[in-house]
C-alpha positions in Angstrom: 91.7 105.2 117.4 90.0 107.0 114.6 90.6 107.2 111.3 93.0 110.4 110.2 91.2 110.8 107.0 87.8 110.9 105.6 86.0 108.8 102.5 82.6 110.4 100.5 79.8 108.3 100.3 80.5 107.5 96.6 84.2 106.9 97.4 82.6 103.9 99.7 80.6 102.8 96.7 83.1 102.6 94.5 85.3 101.0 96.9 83.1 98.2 97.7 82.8 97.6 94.0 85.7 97.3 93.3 86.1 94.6 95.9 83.4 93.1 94.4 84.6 93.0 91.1 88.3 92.3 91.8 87.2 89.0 94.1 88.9 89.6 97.0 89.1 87.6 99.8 88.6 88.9 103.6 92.5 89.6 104.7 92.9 92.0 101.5 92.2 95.9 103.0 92.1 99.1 101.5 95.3 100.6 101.9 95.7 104.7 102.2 99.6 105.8 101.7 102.2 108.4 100.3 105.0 107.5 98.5 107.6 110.1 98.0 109.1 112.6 100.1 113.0 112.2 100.5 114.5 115.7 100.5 112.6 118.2 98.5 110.6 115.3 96.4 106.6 116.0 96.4 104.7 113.4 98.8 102.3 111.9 96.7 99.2 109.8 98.2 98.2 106.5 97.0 95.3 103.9 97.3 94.9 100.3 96.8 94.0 96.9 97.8 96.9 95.6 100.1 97.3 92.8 103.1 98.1 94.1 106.5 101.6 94.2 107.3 103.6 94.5 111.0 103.8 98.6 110.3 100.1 98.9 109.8 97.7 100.6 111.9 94.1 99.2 111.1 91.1 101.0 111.0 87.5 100.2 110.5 85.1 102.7 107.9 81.9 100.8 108.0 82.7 97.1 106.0 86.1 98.6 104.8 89.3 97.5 106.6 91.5 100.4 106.4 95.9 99.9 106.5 97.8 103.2 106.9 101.5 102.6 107.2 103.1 103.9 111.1 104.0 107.5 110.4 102.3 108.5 107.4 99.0 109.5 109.3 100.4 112.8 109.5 100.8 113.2 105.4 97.1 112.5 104.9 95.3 113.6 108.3 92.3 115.4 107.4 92.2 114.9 104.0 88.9 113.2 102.4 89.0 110.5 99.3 86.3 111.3 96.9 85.3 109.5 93.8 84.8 111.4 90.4 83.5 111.0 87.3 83.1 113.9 85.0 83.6 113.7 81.0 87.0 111.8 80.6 88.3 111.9 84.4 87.2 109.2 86.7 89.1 107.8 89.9 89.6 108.3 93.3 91.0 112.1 94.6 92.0 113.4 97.7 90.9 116.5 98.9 91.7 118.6 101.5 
């Protein structure tokens, strides 16, 4: 199965580091989401270090364990997760 959305190279740097720095062990993955979304609310997309739960699908970028939650493929498909860092703004965006 492959992976509904799409990561920059620098989003995969940053990524990593952050693993790095935070200590994480193995079974913590890099989890893509919304939350949001009940009748006319905005579905807003997410990204953090998680552990894989029953309503995950797993994916594989590389080294990076991916967890989407069963259904919300279809919020973020095709999208890309960039890093920036320009003047006061730094963080992860999605694009698309």
């Amino acid at each position: 199965m492959s992976l509904p959305i799409k990561f920059s190279k620098n989003a995969l740097e940053h990524i990593r580091a952050l693993r790095k720095s935070m200590n994480l062990n193995e079974d913590t993955c890099l989890r893509i989401g919304v939350k949001g979304g009940k009748g006319c609310m905005v579905v807003e997309k997410m990204i953090g270090f998680d552990q894989k739960t029953e309503q995950d699908e797993v994916y594989q970028i590389e080294d990076i364990r991916v967890l989407i939650r069963k259904g919300e493929s279809l919020y973020i498909a095709g999208l890309e997760v960039d890093y920036v860092d320009v003047g006061n703004s730094r963080g992860f965006v999605f694009r698309g």
